[in-house]
N, C-alpha and C positions, 0 to 999 in steps of 0.2 A: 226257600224262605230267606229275607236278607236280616242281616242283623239289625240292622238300622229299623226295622218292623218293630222287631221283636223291644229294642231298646224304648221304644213308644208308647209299646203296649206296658212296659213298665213302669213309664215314667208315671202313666195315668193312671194306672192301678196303684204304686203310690199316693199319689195326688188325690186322684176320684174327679179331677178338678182336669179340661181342656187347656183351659187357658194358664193354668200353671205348667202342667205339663209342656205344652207351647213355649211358654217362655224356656223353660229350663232346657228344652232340648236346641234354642233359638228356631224355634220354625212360625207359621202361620197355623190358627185355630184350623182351618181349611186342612192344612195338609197333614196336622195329628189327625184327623179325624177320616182322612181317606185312607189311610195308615190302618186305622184300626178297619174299618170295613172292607182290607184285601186282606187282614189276616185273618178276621170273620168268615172271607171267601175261602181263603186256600184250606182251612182247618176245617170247615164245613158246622161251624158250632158259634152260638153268639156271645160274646164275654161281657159285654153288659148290657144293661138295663138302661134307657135314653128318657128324659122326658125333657119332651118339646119344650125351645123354650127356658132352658136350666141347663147350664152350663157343667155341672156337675152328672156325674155317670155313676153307676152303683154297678158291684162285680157281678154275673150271676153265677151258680154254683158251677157250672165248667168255667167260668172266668176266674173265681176261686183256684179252683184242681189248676188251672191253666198257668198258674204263678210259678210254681215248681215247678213245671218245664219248662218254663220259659228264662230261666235262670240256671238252669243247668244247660241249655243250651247254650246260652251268650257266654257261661264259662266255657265253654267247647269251644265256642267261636274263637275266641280269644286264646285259646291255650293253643289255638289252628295255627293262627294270624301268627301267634311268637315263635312255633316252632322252625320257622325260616332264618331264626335270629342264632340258634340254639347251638346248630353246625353238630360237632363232637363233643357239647358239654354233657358233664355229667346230670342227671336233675335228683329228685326223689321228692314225695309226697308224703306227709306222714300224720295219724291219725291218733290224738290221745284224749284224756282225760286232764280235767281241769287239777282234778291232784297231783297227778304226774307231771305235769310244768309247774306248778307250784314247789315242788321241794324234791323232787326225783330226774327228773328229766333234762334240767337245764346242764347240768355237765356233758352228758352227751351231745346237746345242741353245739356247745362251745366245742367241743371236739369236731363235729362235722362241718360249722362253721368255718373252724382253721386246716380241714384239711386242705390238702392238695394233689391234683389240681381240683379246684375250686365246684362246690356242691353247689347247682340252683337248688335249693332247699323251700319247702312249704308245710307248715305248720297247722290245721285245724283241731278245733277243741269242739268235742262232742261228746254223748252220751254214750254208752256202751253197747247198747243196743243198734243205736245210727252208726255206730264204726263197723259194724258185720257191713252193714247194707251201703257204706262209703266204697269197702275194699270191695265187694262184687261190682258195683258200679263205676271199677276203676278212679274213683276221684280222689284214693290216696290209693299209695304203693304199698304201705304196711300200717297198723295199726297195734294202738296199745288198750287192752279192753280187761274191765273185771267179770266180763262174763264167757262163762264156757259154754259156747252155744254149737249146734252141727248145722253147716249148710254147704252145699254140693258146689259151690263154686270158689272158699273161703279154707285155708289151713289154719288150723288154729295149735299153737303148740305153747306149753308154761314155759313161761319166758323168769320169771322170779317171784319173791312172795318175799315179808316182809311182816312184823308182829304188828298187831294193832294195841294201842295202849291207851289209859284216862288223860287227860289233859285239864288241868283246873288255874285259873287265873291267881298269882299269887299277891296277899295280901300286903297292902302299901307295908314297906318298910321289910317285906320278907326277902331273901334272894330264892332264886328259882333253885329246887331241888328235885331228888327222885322222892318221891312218899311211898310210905310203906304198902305193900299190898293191900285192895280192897276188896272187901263181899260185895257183890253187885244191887243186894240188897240194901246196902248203908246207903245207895245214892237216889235221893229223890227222883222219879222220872220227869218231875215237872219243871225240873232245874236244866236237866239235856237240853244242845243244841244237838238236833239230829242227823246225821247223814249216811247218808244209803250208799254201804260197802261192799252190797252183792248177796247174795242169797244166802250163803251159809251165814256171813254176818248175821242177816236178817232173824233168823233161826235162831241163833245163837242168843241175838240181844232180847228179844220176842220171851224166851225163856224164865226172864227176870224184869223183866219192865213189860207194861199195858203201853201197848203201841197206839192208842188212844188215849193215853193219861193228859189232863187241862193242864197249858200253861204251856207245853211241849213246844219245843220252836224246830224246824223242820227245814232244812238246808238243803239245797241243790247241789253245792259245792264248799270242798273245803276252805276257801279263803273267806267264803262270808263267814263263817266260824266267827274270827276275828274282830268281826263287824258287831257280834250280838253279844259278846262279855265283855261284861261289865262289873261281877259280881264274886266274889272266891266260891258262893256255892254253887255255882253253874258250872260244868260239864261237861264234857264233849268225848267221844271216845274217835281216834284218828289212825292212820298209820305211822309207823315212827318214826320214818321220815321229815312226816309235817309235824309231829313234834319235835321233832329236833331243831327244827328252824325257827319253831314257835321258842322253844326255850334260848335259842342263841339273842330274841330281845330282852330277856332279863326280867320276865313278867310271868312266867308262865310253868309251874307242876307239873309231875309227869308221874302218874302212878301205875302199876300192874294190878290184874284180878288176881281174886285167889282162886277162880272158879274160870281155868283158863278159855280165851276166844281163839274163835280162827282164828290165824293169819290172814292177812290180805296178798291173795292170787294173781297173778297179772299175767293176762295173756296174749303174743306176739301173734299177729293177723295176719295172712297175704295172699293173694290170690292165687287161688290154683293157677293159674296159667296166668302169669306176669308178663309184661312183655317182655323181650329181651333187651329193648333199650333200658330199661331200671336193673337188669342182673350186676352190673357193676355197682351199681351204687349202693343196690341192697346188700353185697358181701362188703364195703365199707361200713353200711350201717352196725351190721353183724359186730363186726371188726371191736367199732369201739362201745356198744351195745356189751360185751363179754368182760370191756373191760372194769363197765363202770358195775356188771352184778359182781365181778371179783372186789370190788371193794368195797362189797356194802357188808 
C-alpha cells in the first residue's frame, strides 16, 4: 500500500469534496479518483458513496472505520521514513492527561528537554482510558493515567497521588487565601464546574451532590475550568496542583472538606515488552520522574 494512496484517501474524506482534495494534494480530479479506486481494490471494501454527476463523495460505514487506520498508518509510515535520520539518538513517546501538563508535568518536560545527550521527545494528550490502548499499540513509550485498569500487554504501577481540594474565584478587591474547611453540603451543586477525577472521585463526590443537579457545567478538562468562572459562588473541586497555579494569578480560593475526598492517584503505563531501543530513555525518564515526586 503506498502512502501517497493512503494520504488521498484522506484528504477526501476530509474534504468529501474531489476537486478540493485535488487541489490540495496538487493532483488532477482524474488521478484522486484512480487513487481511491486501487485502494477500494487492494482493501477489497468501498469507502464511499458516488453519485454521478457530483463532485462530492459521502463516507460509507467501512470508509468511516477506515479513517483510523488509515491515520495510524501514515503515522507509521512516517515514524518509518525518519528512523534512517534517528542513527543512535535517544527518542521516547509519552502519554498524559490534560491536568497533568497543565500544572504537574511541565517540570519534568524541562528537565528532559535539557537533558543530555539530547531526547527526540513527543508529547500526546488523551483520555485515560485511550492511554491503556496508546501504550498497547505502541504509539507512546509510557503513559500517565487516573485509571487502574488490568490488560495483558500493559504494566501499570502508582506512580504518585496528590489531595484534591475546593477552588472558588475570589471576590474583586479580595486577595487569594486558604478558606476554612467546608461541609460539602454548604456548596450548591448547581454552582460546580465538573470534572471527572476517576472513579473513587466519582463515589466520593456522588455521596453529596445529585450528579444530575440543573445548572451543573460539566468539563472535559481542567483548564476550561478557567474559562466558566465567572462568579465567587462557583466551584470547582481540582487537584492541588492546579490550584496552586490557579491561586499563583491572584484571583483565586482554595478551601478543604471537613468530610475528607480521595486523593488523586496517578498511574505510570508501559508496555509489557518495550522495545529495547526506549530502555534508555525510559530509565532517564524514571531518573528525573523521581525527582520531581520528591518534591511535591
Amino acid at each position: 500500500m503506498d502512502h501517497s494512496i493512503i494520504d488521498t484517501f484522506l484528504a477526501v474524506a476530509r474534504t468529501r469534496n474531489v476537486g478540493q482534495a485535488a487541489e490540495q494534494l496538487n493532483l488532477s480530479q482524474s488521478a484522486v479518483s484512480k487513487r481511491l479506486k486501487l485502494l477500494e481494490q487492494e482493501i477489497g471494501v468501498e469507502l464511499f458513496e458516488r453519485v454521478k454527476g457530483n463532485k462530492s463523495f459521502c463516507l460509507t460505514s467501512e470508509g468511516e472505520g477506515f479513517i483510523d487506520v488509515a491515520e495510524r498508518w501514515l503515522a507509521i509510515w512516517r515514524e518509518t521514513q525518519s528512523f534512517q535520520y534517528r542513527g543512535a539518538q535517544l527518542s521516547l513517546a509519552i502519554g498524559t492527561l490534560d491536568s497533568l501538563n497543565y500544572a504537574l508535568l511541565p517540570q519534568l518536560y524541562q528537565a528532559l528537554s535539557r537533558h543530555q545527550p539530547r531526547l527526540n521527545l513527543k508529547v500526546i494528550t488523551a483520555h485515560s482510558r485511550e492511554l491503556y490502548d496508546a501504550v498497547d499499540r505502541r504509539e507512546v513509550d509510557v503513559a500517565f493515567t487516573l485509571l487502574r485498569r488490568e490488560h495483558p500487554n500493559v504494566v501499570m504501577q502508582r506512580c504518585f497521588c496528590e489531595p484534591m481540594v475546593g477552588l472558588r474565584l475570589a471576590a474583586p478587591g479580595e486577595s487569594p487565601v486558604a478558606l476554612p474547611p467546608v461541609h460539602p453540603h454548604s456548596l450548591d451543586p448547581g454552582d460546580e464546574l465538573f470534572v471527572y477525577w476517576g472513579p473513587a472521585y466519582q463515589m466520593w463526590h456522588d455521596q453529596w451532590w445529585n450528579p444530575v443537579s440543573p445548572g451543573r457545567i460539566v468539563l472535559d478538562t481542567a483548564q476550561l475550568i478557567f474559562s466558566f468562572f465567572y462568579h465567587p459562588r462557583q466551584w470547582a473541586i481540582v487537584p492541588l496542583s492546579v490550584a496552586n497555579k490557579a491561586k499563583r494569578s491572584g484571583t483565586f480560593h482554595t478551601f478543604h472538606f471537613t468530610e475528607g475526598q480521595p486523593d488523586r492517584v496517578c498511574y505510570k503505563i508501559v508496555h509489557k515488552y518495550p522495545p529495547s531501543s526506549t530502555l534508555e530513555s525510559l530509565k532517564i525518564l524514571d531518573f528525573y520522574l523521581q525527582e520531581l515526586i520528591d518534591s511535591l
